[in-house]
N, C-alpha and C positions, 0 to 999 in steps of 0.2 A: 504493500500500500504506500509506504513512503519512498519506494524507490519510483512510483507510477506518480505521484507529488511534483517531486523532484525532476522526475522527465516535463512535468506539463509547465511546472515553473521555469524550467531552461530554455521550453521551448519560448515561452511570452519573453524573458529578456532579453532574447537573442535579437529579434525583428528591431526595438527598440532602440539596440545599440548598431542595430545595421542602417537606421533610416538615417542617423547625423553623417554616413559619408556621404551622400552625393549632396549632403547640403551647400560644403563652396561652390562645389561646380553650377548645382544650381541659381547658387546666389551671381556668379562673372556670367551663365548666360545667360538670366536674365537683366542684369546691369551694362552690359559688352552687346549686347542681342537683341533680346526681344525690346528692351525698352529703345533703343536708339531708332528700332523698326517701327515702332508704333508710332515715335515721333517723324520719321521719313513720310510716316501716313497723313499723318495732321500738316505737315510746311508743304507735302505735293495738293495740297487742296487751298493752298494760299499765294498767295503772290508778295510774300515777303522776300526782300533783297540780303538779308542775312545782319542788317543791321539796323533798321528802324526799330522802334518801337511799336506801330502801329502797322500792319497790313489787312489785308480784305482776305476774307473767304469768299473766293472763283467755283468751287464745287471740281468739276471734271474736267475743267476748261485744258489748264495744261497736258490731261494723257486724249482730249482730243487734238489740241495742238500737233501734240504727238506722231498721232496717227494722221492726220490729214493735212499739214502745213508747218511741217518740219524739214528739209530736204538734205538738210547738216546730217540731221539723228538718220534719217532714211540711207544716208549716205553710208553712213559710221556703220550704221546693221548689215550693210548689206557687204562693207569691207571685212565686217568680225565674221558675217559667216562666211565667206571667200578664205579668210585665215584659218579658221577652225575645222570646216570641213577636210582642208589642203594638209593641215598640221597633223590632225589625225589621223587621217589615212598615211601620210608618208611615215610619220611617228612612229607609229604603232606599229607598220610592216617593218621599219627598218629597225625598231626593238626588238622587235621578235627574231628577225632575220640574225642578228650580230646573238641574240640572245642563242638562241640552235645551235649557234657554231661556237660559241665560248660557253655550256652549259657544264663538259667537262673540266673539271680541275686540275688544271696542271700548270707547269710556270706557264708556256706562251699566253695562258687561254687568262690568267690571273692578271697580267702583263698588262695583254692589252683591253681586259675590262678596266684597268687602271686608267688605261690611254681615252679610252670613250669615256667612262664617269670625268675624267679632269675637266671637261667645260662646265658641271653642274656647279661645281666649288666656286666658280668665279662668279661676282658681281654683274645682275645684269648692266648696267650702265658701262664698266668694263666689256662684256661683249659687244655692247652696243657700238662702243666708241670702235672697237676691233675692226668691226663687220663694216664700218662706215668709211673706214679706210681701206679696206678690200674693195666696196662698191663705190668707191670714188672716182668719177670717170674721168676725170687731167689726174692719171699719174697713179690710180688707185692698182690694189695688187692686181685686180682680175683684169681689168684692160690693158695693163701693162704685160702680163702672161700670156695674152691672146694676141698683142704684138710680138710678143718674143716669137711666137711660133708661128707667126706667119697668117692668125687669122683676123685680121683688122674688121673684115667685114662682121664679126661674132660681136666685136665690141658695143655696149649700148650705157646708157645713163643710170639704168635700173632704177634706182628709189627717183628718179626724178621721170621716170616715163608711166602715168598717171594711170594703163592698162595693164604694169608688171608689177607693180610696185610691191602692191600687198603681198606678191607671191615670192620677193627676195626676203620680204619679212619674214617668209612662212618659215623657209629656204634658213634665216640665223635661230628660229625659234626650234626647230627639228635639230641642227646642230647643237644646239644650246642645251636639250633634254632627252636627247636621244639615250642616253649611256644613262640617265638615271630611271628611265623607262626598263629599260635595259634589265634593269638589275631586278625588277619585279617579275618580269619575265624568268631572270632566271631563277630567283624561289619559286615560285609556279612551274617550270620544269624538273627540279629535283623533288618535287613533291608526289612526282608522276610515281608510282613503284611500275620497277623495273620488269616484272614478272609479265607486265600485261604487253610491253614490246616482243618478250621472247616469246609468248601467247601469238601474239599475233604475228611474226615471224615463223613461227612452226605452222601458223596455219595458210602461209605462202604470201601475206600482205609487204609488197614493196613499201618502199620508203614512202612514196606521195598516199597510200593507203593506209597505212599507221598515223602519218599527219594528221591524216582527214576524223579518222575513229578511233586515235588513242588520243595524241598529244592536243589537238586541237579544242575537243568538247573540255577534256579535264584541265586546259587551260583558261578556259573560259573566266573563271574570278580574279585572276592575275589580268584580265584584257578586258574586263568591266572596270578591274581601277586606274588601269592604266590610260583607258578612253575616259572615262569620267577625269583625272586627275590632268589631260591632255586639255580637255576642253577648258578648265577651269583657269588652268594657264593662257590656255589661247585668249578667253576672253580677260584675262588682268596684265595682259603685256603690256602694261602702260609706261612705266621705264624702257624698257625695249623699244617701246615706238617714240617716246621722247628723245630719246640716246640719238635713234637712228635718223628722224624727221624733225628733230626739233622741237620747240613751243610757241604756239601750237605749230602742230604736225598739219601738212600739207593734206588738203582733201583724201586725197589717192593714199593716205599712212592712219588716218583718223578712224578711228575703232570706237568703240560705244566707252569704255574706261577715258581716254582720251576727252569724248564728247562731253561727259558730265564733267570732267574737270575742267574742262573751260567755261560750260555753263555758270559753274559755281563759283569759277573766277569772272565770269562777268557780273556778279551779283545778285544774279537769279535764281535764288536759294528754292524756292518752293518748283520753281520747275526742273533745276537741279533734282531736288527730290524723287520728284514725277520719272524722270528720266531714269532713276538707280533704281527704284521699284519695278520699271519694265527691265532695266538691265538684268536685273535679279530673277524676274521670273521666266526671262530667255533661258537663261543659265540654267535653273534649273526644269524647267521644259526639254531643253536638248538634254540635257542627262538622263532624264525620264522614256524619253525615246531611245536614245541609245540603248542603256538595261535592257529596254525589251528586244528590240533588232539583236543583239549581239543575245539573247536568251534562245530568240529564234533561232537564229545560226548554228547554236551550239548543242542542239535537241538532234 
């Protein structure tokens, strides 16, 4: 009887003293989070400039602006998804790709995941400045390379030709996170057991067959965070595209991060607002689609 006590009273302290840990965390996000959210809610329904005392409640006006008489913001969505979709796809194949082939551990294969992870370590603005001097066309590395060798005609302005532009961006942002992609790929491939390659080997599946129906399905959590984590980057390269384009960044480099900081530097706080709300739930909309596309895929 009192060891049946005992158990019932251990079990009620338990819950008790388990409910005070999430309480910091809970306390930063809603302090760091939902509260800062609820206020993006309240200043996109106002036309305050970020410093009056006094502004008007507009109702919808700014996310109709938005939508119908913005051609900046229409601009910038239409440059992040040209970035995102570009980034992703070459991203994520070329992590995978480098991933297969360095999954083994040995020096070379340690080596050179060394060599690919070294651009994640550095400073975007540091890359930026890099890649800016590569794409500089008096004198830059890649025009001066394509003289060396005889191809003058290949030579072009890149960041300054208003139909490539975004896609030299895409071009430093693949470079810049490739190797750290990389390396989730490769936890996700050692996590494979081995037994089911020699499985499906005995049962005569080549290489692009085992791809398909061992290595690829059971990949799949490694290539949801990888795309989700790609995307998120894609839409915050806001340093990156400052580095590369400037401030503000040139039509053809102007991405939705970019757009709301200039809004918010022209003092148009509540439509600022308006703008990070839609930015926010682009981001996570294409995340939402993604999950499922790549669930599909991997079924």
């Amino acid at each position: 009887m009192s060891s049946t006590r005992s158990g019932r009273s251990g079990r009620r302290r338990t819950p008790r003293a388990l409910w005070v840990f999430p309480v910091p965390a809970l306390v930063l996000y809603l302090f760091f989070f939902a509260y800062p959210t609820v206020q993006a809610i309240q200043y996109a329904l106002t036309d305050w400039d970020g410093y009056s005392a006094a502004y008007h409640n507009v109702g919808l006006h700014n996310f109709t602006r938005l939508a119908t008489a913005d051609d900046t913001f229409t601009n910038a969505a239409e440059n992040n998804l040209k970035l995102t979709v570009t980034v992703v796809l070459a991203q994520t194949a070329l992590a995978l790709l480098l991933a297969l082939y360095l999954v083994r551990t040995t020096r070379a294969s340690t080596l050179l995941r060394a060599v690919f992870f070294l651009p994640t370590v550095l400073s975007s603005v540091s890359v930026a400045f890099v890649w800016r001097f590569v794409y500089d066309p008096d004198g830059g590395l890649l025009n001066s390379a394509l003289r060396a060798v005889g191809l003058d005609s290949l030579q072009s302005v890149y960041l300054g030709n208003p139909h490539t532009a975004v896609f030299w961006l895409a071009l430093t942002q693949v470079w810049f996170h490739a190797g750290q992609m990389m390396v989730v790929f490769i936890a996700g491939l050692q996590a494979i057991p081995g037994e089911l390659y020699e499985a499906a080997e005995l049962d005569g599946a080549g290489r692009a067959a085992r791809f398909r129906y061992v290595t690829w399905p059971l990949v799949a959590p490694a290539t949801g965070i990888v795309v989700a984590y790609t995307t998120v980057q894609s839409f915050k390269a806001f340093d990156l595209v400052l580095g590369l384009g400037g401030n503000p960044p040139s039509p053809a480099l102007d991405i939705l991060s970019t757009r709301v900081y200039t809004t918010f530097s022209n003092n148009q706080f509540g439509y600022a607002a308006a703008q990070s709300l839609v930015f926010m739930a682009l981001i996570a909309l294409l995340t939402w689609v993604q999950r499922r596309a790549i669930r599909r895929a991997t079924r």
